[in-house]
N, C-alpha and C positions, 0 to 999 in steps of 0.2 A: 504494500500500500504506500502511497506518497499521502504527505501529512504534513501540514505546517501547526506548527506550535508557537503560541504568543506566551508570554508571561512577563513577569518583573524580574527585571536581573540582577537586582539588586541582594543584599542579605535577607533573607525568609523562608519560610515553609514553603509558601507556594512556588517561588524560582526554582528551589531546589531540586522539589519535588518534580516538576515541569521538566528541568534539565537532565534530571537523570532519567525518566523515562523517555525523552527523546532519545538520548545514547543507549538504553537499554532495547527500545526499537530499533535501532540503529543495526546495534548487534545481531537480531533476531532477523535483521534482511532488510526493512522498511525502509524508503529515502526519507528521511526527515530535514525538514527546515523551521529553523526556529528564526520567529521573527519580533526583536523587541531595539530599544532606543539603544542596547548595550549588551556587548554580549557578556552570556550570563555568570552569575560567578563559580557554577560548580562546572562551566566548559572549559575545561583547563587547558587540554591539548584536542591534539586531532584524531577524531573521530570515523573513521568508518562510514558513512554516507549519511552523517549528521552534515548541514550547512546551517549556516549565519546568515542571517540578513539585516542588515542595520536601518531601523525607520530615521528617513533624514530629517533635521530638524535646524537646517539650516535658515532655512526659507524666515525672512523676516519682511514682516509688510506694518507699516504704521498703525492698520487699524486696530491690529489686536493688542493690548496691553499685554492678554497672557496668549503663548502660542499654544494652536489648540492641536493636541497631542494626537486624539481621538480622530480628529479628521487624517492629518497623514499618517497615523498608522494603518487606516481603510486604507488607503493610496496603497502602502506597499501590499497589504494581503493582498489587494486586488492584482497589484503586478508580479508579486510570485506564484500566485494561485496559476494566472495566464499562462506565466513563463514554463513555471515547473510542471503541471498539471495536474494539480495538487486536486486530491478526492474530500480529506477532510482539514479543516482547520478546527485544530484543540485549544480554546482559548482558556486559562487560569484565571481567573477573576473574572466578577459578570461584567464590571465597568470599570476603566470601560473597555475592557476588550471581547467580552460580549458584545456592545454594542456596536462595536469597528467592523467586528465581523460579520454579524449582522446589515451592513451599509456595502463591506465589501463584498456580500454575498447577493445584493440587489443587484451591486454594479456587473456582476457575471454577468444576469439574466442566466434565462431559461439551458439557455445552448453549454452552460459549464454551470451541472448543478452539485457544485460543492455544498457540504454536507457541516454543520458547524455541531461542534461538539463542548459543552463549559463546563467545565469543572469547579467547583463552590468552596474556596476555602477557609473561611472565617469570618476576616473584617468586610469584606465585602456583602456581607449579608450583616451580618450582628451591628455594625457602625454603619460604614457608608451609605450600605443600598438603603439603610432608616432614614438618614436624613432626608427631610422633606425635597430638597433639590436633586435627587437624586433616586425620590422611592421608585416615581412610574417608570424612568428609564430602565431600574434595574429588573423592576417584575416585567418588563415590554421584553428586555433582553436575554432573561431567563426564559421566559413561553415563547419566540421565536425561537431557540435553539433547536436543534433534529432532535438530541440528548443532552441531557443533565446530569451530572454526576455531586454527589457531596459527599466529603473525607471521612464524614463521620454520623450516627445517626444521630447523634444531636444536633449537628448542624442540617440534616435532611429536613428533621421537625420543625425547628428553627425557622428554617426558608416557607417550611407550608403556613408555618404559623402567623409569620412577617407577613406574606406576599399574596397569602394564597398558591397562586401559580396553579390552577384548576387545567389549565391547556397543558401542565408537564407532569413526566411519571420522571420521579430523581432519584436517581441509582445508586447507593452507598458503595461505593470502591475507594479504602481508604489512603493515606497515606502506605511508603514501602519503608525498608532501606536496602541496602546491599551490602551482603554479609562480607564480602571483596575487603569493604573500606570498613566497616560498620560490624566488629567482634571483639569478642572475652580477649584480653589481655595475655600473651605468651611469654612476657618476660619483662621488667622492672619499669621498661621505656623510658617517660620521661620525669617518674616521681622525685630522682635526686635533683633532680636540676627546678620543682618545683616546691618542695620539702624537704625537713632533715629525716634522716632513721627515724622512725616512732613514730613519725605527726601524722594525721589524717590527712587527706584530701580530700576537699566539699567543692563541689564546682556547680558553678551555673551559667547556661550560654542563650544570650538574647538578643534582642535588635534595643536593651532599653528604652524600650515606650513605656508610658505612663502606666498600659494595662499589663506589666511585667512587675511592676511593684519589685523590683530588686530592691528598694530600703527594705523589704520583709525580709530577702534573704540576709542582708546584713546585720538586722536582726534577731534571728533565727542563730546565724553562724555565732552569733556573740555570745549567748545563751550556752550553745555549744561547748565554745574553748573553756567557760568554765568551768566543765569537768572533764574535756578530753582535747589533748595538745593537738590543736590542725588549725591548718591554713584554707583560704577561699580566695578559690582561682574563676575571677570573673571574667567571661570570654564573650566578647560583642560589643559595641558600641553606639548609641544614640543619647538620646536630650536627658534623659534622665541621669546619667554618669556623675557627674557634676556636685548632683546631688545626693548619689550614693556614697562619692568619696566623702562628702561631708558627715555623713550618718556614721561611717566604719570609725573617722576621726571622731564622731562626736562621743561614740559609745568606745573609745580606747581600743581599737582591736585593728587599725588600720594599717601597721605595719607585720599583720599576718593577711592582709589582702593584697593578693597579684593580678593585678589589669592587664590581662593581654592584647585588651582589643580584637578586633577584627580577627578572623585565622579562617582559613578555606579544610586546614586538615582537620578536622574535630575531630574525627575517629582517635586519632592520633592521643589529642590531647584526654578526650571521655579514658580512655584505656588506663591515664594513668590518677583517677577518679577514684575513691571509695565510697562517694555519694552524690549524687545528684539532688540539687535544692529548685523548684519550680512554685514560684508562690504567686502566680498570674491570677489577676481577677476576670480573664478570659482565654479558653484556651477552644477551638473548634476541634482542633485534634492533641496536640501537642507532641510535634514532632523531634523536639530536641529532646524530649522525656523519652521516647521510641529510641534515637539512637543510644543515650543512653545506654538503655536497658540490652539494646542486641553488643553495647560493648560490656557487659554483667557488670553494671552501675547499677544500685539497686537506688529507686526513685521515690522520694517523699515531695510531694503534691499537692494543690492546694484541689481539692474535689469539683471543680468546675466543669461544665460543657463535654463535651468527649475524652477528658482525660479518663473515666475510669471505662472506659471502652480501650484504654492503651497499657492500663497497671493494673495487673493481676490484683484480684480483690483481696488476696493476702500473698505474703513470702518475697515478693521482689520491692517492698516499700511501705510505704504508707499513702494514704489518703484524709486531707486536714480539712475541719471547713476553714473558710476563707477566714483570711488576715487573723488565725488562731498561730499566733508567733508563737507563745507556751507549749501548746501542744504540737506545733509542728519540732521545734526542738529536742523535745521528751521521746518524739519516736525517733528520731537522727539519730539520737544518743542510745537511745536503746539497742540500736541497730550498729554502727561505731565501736560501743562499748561493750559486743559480747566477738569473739573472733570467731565460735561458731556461727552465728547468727548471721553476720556478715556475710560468712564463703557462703551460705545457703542461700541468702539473698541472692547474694551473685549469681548462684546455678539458675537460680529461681527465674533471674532477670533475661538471662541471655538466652531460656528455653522458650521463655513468653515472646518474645522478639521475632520467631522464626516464622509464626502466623502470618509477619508482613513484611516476609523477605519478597526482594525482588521479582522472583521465580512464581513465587503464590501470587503477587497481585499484576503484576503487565500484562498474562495472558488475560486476565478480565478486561480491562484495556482492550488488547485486541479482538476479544470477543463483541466489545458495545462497538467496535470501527464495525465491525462487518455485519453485526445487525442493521447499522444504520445504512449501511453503503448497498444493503439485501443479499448478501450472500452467503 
């Protein structure tokens, strides 16, 4: 099948997820082209019949203050759709690349009836598509789609609940990883160089938005260290930083916190993990908990949206209500502070992982491409 993929290429669930299933089609034979403002961050090298396409955004005319994205990203689907003869476009978010492709899928007409396909991954349903400026586009760009897909059944319910959407049946096919990059640790990696002998490691990796509540985690960790020697290795970065550095400083614990920033290898870093901290006041899937867990990080959680569709209901974690800082810390340490408990967690964590390994979830993928395409 020939397939064009839009997404964000920026750091997130939905990129990721978008870009490793373009290269995991790729593999399986499919020509794919991904089409976005930048190519994405998990395209690292060269790929096997994945291709790039870059929406241009040069073009500058007086009238518009802000340039409008949505219009020339239509522009390219429409002319790689042409070019390459592309069957399906899989678009990540309903808006607006739902809606691009929707515009670009008029401009075919009849004589090239490419087939659009959107995949639902959180904010664009739970924030975005709510706001009033944006609700009718997004339920108009969800029921025009062939198929609909959402990560999780919370966020399926979610979308009927929000939008209705009575013209779409929405497919739950969740998030994956790839056991390749994304597994149980075989040897020490990079603990020394993030801790001494003895400490823990507590990590948590985000884009720092507001609905991340990282001051929980630094909260949390602090409660921690005082009864079990470990460091928290913060990996990601956005607007809320700033303010978390100030929280670690404010509660004394700031110089056992290590800010990596930004990192493409995570598997890498999860590996050298003994806990995973996730205390989001929104999560539709929770994909960085997923890798985790298939690298046997055992994950404590804040109970929101489809995380407990991703963390086993007991043995690889915990599950906390929301901004319960006390109690999220009493399980870390419970778990931390027994060394059985811990390697059980682990087994626990990297078994539960294997449900949404790569291999299990893309042939579902290919199976809704050729429903839609009739064959």
């Amino acid at each position: 099948m020939r397939i064009g993929i839009t997404c964000y290429p920026t750091y997130g669930g939905s990129g990721a997820v978008a870009t490793e299933l373009g290269l995991a089609l790729g593999q399986r034979g499919h020509e794919v082209h991904i089409i976005s403002y930048a190519s994405p961050f998990r395209l690292r090298h060269f790929a096997e019949h994945v291709y790039f396409h870059e929406v241009d955004l040069s073009g500058a005319y007086p009238l518009f203050e802000y340039f409008p994205y949505s219009l020339a990203l239509a522009v390219k689907q429409h002319e790689v759709a042409l070019r390459e003869d592309l069957e399906i476009l899989h678009v990540h978010y309903a808006v607006p690349h739902a809606t691009a492709a929707f515009l670009a899928k008029q401009m075919l007409g009849t004589e090239h009836d490419i087939k659009v396909v959107t995949t639902l991954h959180g904010t664009d349903i739970t924030l975005v598509g709510q706001e009033p400026s944006f609700f009718t586009v997004t339920k108009f760009s969800i029921e025009q789609s062939d198929a609909v897909t959402a990560v999780s059944e919370f966020l399926r319910d979610e979308t009927y609940s929000a939008f209705g959407c009575s013209a779409c049946d929405i497919e739950v096919i969740p998030n994956f990883v790839n056991p390749e990059e994304f597994h149980a640790r075989r040897d020490g990696g990079c603990r020394t160089a993030l801790a001494p002998p003895g400490t823990k490691v507590v990590m948590h990796i985000s884009n720092f938005r507001p609905v991340k509540r990282v001051q929980d985690v630094v909260r949390v960790f602090a409660k921690i260290r005082e009864e079990i020697p470990a460091v928290l290795v913060l990996v990601g970065d956005g607007p809320e930083r700033p303010e978390t550095e100030a929280e670690a400083e404010r509660l004394g614990v700031r110089e056992h916190v290590v800010l990596l920033g930004k990192h493409d290898a995570v598997g890498d870093l999860l590996r050298c993990a003994d806990l995973f901290l996730l205390t989001s006041a929104s999560e539709s899937f929770g994909l960085a908990a997923l890798e985790a867990l298939a690298c046997g990080v055992p994950v404590v959680a804040t109970d929101v949206g489809g995380i407990r569709e991703v963390i086993p209901a007991q043995g690889a974690g915990a599950l906390v209500e929301l901004g319960d800082v006390e109690t999220m810390a009493r399980r870390a340490i419970e778990i931390l502070g027994d060394p059985q408990r811990l390697a059980s967690a682990r087994e626990v964590a990297a078994h539960s992982a294997r449900r949404f390994s790569i291999d299990e979830i893309v042939p579902r993928y290919e199976a809704l491409y050729r429903r839609v395409l009739g064959r």
